[in-house]
C-alpha positions in Angstrom: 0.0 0.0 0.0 1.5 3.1 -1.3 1.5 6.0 1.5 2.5 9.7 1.2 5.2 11.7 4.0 5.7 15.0 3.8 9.0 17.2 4.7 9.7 20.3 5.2 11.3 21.9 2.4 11.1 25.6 3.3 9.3 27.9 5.9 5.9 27.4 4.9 6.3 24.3 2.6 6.7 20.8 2.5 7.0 18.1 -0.2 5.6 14.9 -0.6 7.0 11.8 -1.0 4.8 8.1 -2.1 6.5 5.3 -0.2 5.4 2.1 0.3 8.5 1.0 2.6 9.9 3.8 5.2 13.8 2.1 3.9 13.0 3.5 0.6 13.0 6.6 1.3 16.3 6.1 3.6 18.4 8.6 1.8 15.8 11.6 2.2 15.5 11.5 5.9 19.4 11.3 6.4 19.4 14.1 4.4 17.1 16.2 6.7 18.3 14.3 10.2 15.5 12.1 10.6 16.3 9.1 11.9 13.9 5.8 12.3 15.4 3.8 14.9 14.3 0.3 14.0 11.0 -0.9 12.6 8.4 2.3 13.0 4.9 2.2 11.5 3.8 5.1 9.5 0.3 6.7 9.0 -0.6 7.9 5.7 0.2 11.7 4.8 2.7 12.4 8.3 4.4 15.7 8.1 7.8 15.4 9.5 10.2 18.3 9.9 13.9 18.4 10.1 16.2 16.7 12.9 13.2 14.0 14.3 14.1 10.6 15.9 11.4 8.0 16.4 12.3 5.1 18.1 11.8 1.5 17.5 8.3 -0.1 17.3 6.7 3.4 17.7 3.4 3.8 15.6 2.4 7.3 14.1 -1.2 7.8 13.1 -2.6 9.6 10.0 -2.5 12.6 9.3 0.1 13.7 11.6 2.2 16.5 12.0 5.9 16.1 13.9 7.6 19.5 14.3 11.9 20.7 14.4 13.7 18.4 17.2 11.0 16.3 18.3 12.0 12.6 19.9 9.3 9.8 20.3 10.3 6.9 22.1 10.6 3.2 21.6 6.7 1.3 21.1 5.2 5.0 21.6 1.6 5.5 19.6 0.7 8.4 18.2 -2.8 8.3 17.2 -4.3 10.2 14.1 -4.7 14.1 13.4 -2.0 14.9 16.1 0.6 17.8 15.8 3.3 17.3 18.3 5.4 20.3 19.0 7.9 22.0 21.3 6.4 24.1 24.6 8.2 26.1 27.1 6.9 26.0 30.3 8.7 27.1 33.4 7.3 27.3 37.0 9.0 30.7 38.2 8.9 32.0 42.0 5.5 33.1 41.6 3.4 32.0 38.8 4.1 30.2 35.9 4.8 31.0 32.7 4.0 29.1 29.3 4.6 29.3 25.7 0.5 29.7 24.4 1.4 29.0 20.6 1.1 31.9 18.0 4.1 34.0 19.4 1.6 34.3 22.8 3.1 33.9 26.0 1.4 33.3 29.3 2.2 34.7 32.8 0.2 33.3 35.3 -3.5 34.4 34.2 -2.5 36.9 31.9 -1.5 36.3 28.0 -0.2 38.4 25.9 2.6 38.8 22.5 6.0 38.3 23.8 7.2 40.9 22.6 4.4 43.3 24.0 5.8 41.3 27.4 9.0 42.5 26.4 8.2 45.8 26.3 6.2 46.2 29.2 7.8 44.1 31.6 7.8 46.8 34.7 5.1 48.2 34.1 2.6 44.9 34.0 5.2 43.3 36.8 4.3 46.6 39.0 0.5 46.4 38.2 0.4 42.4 39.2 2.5 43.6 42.3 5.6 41.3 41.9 8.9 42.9 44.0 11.8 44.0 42.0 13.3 41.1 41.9 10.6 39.1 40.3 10.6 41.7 37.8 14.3 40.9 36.9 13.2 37.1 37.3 10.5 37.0 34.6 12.3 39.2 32.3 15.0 36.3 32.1 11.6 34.1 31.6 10.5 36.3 29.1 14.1 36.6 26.7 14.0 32.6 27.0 10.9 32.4 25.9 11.1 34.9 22.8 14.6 32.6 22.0 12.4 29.5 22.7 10.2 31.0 19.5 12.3 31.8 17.6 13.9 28.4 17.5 10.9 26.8 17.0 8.6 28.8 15.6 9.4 32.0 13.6 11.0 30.7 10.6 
């Protein structure tokens, strides 16, 4: 049965690939770091992006989308329609803070652009009444968290 993968070829594109046997398309992940360790099971029309390892006996579901740096282990199962991605989560002093998808970052209850974050640091920091020193702590949150997206997720 003939199946279709898909890899990233640029920022916003990806081309597809008919495959009936993952080996024969050996050469084309190597190329792009992605790396089958052992027998893996693949859906019909995954999206794979660059520098992915799946380990042995895992089983990836249809229509699947696995983004930049992602590992899944050994007999893991990934059902269909999934879209597995880096997050950024850390739990500061105070109040957590998580990447929300869509250059958004979350600060405890409050979600704004990072970079609106960025630029209003004090002020919002002052207005939630965190101390100084918290201030100085989620800024340090904040820059790893616009790194974090840029990584990841503004190509």
């Amino acid at each position: 049965m003939e199946k279709i993968i898909k890899l990233r070829v640029s920022s916003t594109k990806f081309k597809s690939y008919k495959y009936s046997n993952p080996n024969n398309i050996n050469l084309i992940l190597k190329e792009r770091n992605i790396e089958f360790s052992g027998k893996v099971i693949l859906g019909d029309n995954v999206q794979i992006d660059d520098n992915v390892k799946i380990g042995n006996g895992a089983k990836i579901g249809n229509n699947v989308s696995i983004s930049k740096d992602i590992v899944i282990g050994a007999l893991a199962k990934i059902g269909d329609n999934v879209d597995l991605h880096k997050g950024y989560n850390v739990q500061g002093s105070r109040d957590s803070v998580t990447y929300a998808g869509d250059g958004m970052l979350s600060i405890g209850c409050l979600t704004y652009p990072i970079d609106g974050w960025l630029k209003s640091f004090v002020m919002l920091g002052k207005n939630a009444g965190y101390s100084d020193e918290e201030i100085e702590e989620y800024f340090e949150y904040m820059k790893e968290a616009k790194e974090f997206y840029e990584k990841y997720y503004n190509f």
